[in-house]
C-alpha atoms as one frame of an Amber mdcrd trajectory, in Angstrom:
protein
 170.369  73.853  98.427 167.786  74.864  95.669 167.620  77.708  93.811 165.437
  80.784  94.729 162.195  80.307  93.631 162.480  83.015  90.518 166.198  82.950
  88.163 164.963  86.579  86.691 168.425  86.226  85.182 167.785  83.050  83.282
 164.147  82.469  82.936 162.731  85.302  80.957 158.925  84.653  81.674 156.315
  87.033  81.406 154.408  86.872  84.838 151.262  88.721  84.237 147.405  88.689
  85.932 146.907  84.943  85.493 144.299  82.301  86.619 147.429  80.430  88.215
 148.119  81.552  91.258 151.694  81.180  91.553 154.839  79.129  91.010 155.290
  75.778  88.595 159.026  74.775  88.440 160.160  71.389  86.503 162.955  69.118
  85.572 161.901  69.095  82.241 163.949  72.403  80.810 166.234  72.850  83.790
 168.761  73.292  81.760 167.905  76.754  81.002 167.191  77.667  84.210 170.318
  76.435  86.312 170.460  77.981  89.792 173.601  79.524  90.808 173.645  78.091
  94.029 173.051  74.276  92.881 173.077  71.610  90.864 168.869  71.231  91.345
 167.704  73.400  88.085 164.077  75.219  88.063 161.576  76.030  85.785 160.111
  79.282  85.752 156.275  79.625  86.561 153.339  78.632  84.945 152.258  81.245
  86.341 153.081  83.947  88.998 150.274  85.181  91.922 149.999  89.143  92.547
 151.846  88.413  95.421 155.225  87.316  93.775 154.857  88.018  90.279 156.988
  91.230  90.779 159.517  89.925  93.051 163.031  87.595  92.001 163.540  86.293
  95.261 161.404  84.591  98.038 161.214  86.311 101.297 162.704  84.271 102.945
 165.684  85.221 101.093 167.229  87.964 104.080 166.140  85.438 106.701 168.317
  82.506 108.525 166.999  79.515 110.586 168.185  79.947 114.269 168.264  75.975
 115.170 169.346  77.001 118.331 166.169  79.006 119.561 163.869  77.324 117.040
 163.357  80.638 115.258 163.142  82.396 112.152 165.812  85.207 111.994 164.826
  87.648 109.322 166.960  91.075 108.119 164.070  92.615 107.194 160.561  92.984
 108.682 158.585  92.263 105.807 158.586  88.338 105.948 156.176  86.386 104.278
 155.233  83.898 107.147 152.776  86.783 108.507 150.502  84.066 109.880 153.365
  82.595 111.658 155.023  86.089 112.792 154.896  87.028 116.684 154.918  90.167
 118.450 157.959  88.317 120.252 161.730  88.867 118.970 165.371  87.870 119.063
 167.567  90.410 118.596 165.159  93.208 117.583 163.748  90.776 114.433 160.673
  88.601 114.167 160.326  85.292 115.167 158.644  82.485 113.735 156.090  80.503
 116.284 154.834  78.282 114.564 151.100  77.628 113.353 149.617  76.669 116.829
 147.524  77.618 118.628 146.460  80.257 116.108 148.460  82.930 115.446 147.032
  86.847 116.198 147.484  87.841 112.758 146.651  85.980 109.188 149.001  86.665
 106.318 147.060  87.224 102.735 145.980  84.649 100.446 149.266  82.662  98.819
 148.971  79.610  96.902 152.530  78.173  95.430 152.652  75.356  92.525 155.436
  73.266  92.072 156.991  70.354  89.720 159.519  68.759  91.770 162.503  68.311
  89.989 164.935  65.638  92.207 162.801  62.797  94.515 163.148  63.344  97.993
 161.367  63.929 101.160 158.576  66.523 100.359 159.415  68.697 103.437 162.953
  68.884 101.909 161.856  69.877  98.860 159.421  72.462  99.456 161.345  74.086
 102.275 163.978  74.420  99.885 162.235  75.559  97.086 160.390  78.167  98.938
 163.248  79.241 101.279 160.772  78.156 104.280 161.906  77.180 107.631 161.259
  73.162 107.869 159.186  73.557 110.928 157.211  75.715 109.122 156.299  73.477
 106.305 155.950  70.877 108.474 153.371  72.192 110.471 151.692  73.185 106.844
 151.180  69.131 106.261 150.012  69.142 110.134 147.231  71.440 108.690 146.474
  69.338 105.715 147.694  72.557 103.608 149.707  70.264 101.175 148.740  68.752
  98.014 149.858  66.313  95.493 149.149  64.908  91.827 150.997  62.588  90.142
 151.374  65.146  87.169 150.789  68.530  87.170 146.861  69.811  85.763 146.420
  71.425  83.085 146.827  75.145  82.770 143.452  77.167  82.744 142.537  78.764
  80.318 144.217  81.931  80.328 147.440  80.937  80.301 150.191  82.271  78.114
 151.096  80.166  75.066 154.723  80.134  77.032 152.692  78.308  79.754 151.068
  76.203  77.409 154.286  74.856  76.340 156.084  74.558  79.218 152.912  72.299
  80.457 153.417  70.266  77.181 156.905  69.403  78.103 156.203  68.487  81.637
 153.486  65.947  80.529 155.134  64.905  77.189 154.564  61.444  76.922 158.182
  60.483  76.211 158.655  61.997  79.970 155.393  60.370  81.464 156.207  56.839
  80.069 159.482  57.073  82.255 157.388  57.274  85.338 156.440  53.727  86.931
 154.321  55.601  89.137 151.721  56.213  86.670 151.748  53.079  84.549 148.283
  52.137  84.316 146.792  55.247  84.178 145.001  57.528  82.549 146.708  61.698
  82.818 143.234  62.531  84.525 143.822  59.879  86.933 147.567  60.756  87.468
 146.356  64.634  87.490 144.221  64.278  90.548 145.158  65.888  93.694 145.744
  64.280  97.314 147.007  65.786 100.616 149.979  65.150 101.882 149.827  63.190
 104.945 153.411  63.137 106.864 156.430  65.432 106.637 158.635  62.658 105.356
 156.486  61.366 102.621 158.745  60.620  99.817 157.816  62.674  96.233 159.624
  61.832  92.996 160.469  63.936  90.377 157.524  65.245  87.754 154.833  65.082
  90.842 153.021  68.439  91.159 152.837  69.857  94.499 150.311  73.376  95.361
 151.097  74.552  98.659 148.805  76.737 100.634 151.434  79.091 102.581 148.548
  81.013 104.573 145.845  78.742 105.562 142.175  79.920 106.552 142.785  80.419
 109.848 139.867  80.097 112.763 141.044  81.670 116.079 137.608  81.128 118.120
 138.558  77.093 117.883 141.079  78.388 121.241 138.543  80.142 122.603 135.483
  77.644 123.129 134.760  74.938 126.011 134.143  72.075 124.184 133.077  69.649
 125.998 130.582  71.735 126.909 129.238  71.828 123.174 128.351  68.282 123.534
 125.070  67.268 122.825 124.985  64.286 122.683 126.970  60.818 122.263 126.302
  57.624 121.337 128.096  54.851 120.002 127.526  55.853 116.375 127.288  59.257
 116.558 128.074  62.730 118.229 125.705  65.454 118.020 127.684  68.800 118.446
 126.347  72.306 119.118 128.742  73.808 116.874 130.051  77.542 117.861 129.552
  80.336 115.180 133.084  81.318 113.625 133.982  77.583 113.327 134.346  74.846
 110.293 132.448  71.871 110.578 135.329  69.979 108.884 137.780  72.457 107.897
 139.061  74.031 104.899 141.052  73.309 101.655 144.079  74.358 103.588 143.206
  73.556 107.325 141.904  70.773 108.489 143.454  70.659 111.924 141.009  73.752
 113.263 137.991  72.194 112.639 134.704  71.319 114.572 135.963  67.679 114.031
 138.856  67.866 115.051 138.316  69.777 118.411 134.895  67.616 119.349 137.005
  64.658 118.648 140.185  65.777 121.435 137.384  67.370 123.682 135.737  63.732
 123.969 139.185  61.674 123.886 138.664  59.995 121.189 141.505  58.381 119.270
 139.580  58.049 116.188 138.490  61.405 114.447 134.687  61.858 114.154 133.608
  62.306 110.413 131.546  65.159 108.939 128.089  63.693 107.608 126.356  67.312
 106.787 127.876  71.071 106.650 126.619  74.117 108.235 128.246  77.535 107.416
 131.085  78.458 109.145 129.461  81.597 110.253 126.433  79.827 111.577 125.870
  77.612 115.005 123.725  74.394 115.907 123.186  71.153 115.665 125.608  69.113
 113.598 125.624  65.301 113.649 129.576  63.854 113.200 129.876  60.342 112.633
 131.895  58.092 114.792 132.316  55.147 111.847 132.793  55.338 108.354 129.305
  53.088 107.883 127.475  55.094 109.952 128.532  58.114 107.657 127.233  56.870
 105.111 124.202  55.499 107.210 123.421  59.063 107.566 124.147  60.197 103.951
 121.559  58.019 102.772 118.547  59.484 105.174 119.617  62.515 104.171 119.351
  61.871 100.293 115.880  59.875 101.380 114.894  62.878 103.250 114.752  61.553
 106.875 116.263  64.637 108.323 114.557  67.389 109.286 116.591  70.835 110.482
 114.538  73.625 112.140 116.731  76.711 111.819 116.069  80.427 114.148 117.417
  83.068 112.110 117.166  86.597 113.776 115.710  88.833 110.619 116.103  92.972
 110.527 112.651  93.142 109.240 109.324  91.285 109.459 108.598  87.839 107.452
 105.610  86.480 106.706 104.367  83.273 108.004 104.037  80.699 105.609 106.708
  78.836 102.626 109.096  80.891 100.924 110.023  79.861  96.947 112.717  80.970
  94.840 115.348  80.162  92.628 118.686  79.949  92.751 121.442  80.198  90.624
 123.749  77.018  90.151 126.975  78.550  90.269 129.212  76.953  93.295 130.048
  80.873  94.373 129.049  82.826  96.951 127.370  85.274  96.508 124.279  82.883
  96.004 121.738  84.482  93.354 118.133  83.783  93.809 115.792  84.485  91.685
 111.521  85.041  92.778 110.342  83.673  89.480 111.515  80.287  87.863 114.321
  80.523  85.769 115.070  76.919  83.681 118.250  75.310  85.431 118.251  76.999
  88.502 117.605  75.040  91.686 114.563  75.358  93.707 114.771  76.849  97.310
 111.900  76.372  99.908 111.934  77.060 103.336 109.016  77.381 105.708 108.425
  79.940 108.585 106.924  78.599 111.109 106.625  81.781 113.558 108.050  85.271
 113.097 108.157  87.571 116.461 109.702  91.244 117.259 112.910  91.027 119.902
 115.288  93.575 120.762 118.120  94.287 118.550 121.485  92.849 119.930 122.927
  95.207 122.039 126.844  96.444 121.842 128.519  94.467 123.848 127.003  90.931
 121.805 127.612  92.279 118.664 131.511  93.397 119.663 131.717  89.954 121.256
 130.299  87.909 118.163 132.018  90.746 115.519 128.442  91.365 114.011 127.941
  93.881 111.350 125.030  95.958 111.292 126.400  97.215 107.554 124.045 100.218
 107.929 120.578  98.923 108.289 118.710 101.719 108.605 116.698 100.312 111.629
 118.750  98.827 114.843 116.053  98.760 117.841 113.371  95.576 117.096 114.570
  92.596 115.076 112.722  89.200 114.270 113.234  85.883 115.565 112.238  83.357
 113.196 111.964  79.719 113.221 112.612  77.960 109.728 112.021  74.599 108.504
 113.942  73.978 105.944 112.779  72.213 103.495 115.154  72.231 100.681 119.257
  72.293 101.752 120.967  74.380  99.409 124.190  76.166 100.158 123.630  79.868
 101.898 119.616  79.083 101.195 118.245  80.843 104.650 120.651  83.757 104.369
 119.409  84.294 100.622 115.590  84.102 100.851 115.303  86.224 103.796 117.918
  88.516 102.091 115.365  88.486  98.998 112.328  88.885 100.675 113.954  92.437
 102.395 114.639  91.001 105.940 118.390  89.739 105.679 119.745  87.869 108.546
 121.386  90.386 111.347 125.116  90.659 111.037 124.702  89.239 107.677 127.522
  91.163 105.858 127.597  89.527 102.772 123.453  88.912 102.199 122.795  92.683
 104.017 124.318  95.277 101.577 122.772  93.847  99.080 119.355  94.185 100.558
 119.554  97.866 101.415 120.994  98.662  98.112 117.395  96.668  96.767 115.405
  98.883  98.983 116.821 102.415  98.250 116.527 101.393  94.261 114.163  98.460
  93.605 114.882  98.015  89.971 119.072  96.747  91.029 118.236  93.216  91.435
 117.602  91.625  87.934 116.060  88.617  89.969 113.997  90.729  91.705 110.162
  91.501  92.647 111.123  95.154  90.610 112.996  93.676  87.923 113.723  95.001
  84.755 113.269  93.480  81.664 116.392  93.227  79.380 116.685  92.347  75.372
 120.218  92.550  75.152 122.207  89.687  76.732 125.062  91.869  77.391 122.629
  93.885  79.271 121.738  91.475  81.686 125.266  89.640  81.846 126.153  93.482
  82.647 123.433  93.989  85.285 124.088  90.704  86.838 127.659  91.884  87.762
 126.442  95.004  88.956 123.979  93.109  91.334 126.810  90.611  92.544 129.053
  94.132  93.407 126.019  95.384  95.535 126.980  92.524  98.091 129.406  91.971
 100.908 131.684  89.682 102.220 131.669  86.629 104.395 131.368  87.786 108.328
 134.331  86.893 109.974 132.474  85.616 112.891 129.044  84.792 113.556 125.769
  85.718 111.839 121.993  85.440 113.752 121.173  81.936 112.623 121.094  78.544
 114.361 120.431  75.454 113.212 117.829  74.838 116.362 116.775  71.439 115.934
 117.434  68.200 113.833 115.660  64.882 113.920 115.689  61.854 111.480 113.371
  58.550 111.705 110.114  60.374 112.478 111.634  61.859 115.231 113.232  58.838
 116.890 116.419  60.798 117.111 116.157  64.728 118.521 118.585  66.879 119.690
 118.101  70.888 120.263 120.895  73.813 120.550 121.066  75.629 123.926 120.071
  79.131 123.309 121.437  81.371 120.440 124.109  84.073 121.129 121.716  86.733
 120.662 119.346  86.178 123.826
């Protein structure tokens, strides 16, 4: 058996807030970090997460496997599988059932990093290092939640000069020229990260392994006919009409509740369909999956030679004008998007095009309860605005931000919508705005553009009131349409 995961005893680290996110352990000092329990030594963390960086043992560490009843015995109800945990016990304590079908509660974010420090199986290894059941971890790789790199990355930088060194020794090139593995070359190459695909997949020692112990879970995958999503199937392509609160592809950490995934069992196909284009998660419509690698990129290309043409319906709380919208936004790959209504040198440009703007009722109670929709205290719930988009330019959360901008953010919205009331009750907030001020000082602006970020929400956990309606390609050779939205 391996040590716990933290020798407080023998490894005096500092764990503090760091950029790392939890857990790097290494042959390369193990010596001063023997585990009581083992000959397998550890070395302490690059760097600890909030969620372990006060605790010396895993918590797994009051909890037995039950091989007999396939379950998780734990002395103690706090266990850190909460994704995993059921309302369902043996003798009076939790018990683990597994990662499918989804689970009725999500445990918080945990990311652990590891250097493995004996070759072995990787299942092995990380359900010993972590004190995690092996079915457990193995259903982890089932979800694509598993990662390795031939060596481990570099540390950010944040890092303690502790972590700095420790990272030295692990990639000293008196270790790395050891390794046949990564003869030929570069450490960039060798540091580059790949999932694991099978339980049994043998890892030597020195490769880096980050383990996502709570994946992004998406419960409404259970909860949808599809088959009856289908819109259409040919021999290169599906066309799906993909349900709100569902991942085109999947996630970093979960690939197995995907659109993909559950379009490809629906239709009985042995082969997985392929993701050619991304809608959000919280959004429905038309997505085209690919039913051959060539045809993917077949359909990258029209997209880059833009061939495709998406018509989106976004229900709006407020009126928008008829006519193309322009703004700017921000290239920073994090939500929120920023947008700015004059140019701003770097940013990307956003255009979209309404097409027609009408008044419908407001969703009633029972739709929004049913679709978890947010009214986040728009001040006016009885008429909204059905719009229908063409979007011109495809940039990531482009609708939701231009409506957002022009005061008529998309209903149930909650990241996009708090921003937009904050706007209207003080105009001058957004720095990008119609209102904005003008600012001298840099640290001014870097200091208003936080404040303007904190004005927003987060992602809905479920749906929002935008479908992507329509999509064609080759002058209209190839159109499909969504059924109707889950507003009407």
């Amino acid at each position: 058996m391996l040590s716990h995961h933290l020798q407080s005893a023998d490894c005096k680290m500092a764990f503090g807030a760091l950029s790392f996110s939890s857990i790097i352990t290494s042959s390369s000092i193990a010596s001063s970090c023997r585990s009581t329990r083992g000959s397998i030594g550890f070395v302490c963390a690059l760097a600890a997460s909030h969620f372990l960086k006060n605790r010396s043992k895993s918590s797994f560490a009051n909890c037995t496997w039950d091989y007999s009843n396939a379950a998780l015995v734990c002395r103690a109800s706090g266990t850190d599988v909460g994704a995993a945990i059921s309302s369902s016990a043996i003798n009076g304590y939790p018990k683990y059932n597994r990662l499918l079908p989804c689970p009725l509660q999500n445990g918080p974010p945990r990311v652990e990093h590891l250097v493995v420090s004996e070759g072995g199986p990787v299942l092995e290894y990380i359900s010993n290092a972590l004190d995690l059941p092996h079915l457990f971890v193995s259903d982890l790789i089932h979800f694509g939640a598993v990662y390795y790199a031939l060596v481990c990355p570099e540390p950010p930088p944040s890092a303690t000069p502790e972590q700095v060194k420790l990272f030295k020794e692990v990639t000293a090139p008196s270790v790395l020229k050891k390794r046949q593995s990564i003869k030929g070359k570069t450490v960039r190459e060798a540091q580059k990260t790949f999932r694991i695909a099978h339980p049994n997949e043998f890892v030597e020692a020195g490769t880096y392994l980050r383990v996502h112990i709570h994946p992004k879970r998406f419960p409404r995958c259970y909860e949808i006919d599809w088959r009856s999503r289908i819109i259409a199937v040919t021999e290169s392509y599906v066309v799906l009409d993909k349900p709100a609160g569902t991942s085109v592809g999947g996630t970093t950490d979960n690939i197995e509740e995907s659109c993909v995934t559950f379009a490809s069992r629906a239709l009985g196909f042995t082969t997985p369909l392929k993701t050619t284009h991304q809608i959000d998660n919280c959004t429905e419509g038309c997505v085209v999956l690919a039913r051959t690698k060539e045809y993917c990129s077949v359909f990258h290309g029209k997209i880059r030679e833009k061939k495709v043409k998406k018509l989106y319906r976004a229900l709006a709380a407020a009126p928008v004008s008829v006519g193309i919208i322009t703004h700017y936004m921000r290239p920073v790959n994090i939500a929120p998007r920023l947008i700015s209504e004059d140019y701003v040198k770097g940013w990307y440009v956003c255009q979209l095009e309404v097409l027609d703007c009408k008044a419908v009722p407001w969703p009633n109670a029972i739709i929004k309860e049913n679709y978890s929709v947010d009214d986040c205290g728009w001040p006016s719930k009885d008429v909204a605005y059905e719009c229908k988009i063409n979007l011109l330019t495809g940039r990531t959360h482009q609708v939701r931000a231009q409506l957002a901008a022009c005061g008529a953010p998309i209903v149930g919205d909650s990241m996009y919508m708090p921003a937009a009331i904050a706007e209207k009750a003080n105009p001058g907030i957004n720095p990008f705005g119609k209102y904005k001020k003008d600012y001298t000082i840099d640290n001014d602006r870097v200091k208003a553009v936080e404040e303007w970020i904190a004005q927003h929400g987060k992602e809905p956990s479920i749906a929002i009131a935008l479908q992507a309606c329509q999509i064609s390609w080759d002058d209209g050779e190839h159109y499909y349409e969504a059924k109707s939205p889950w507003w009407r």
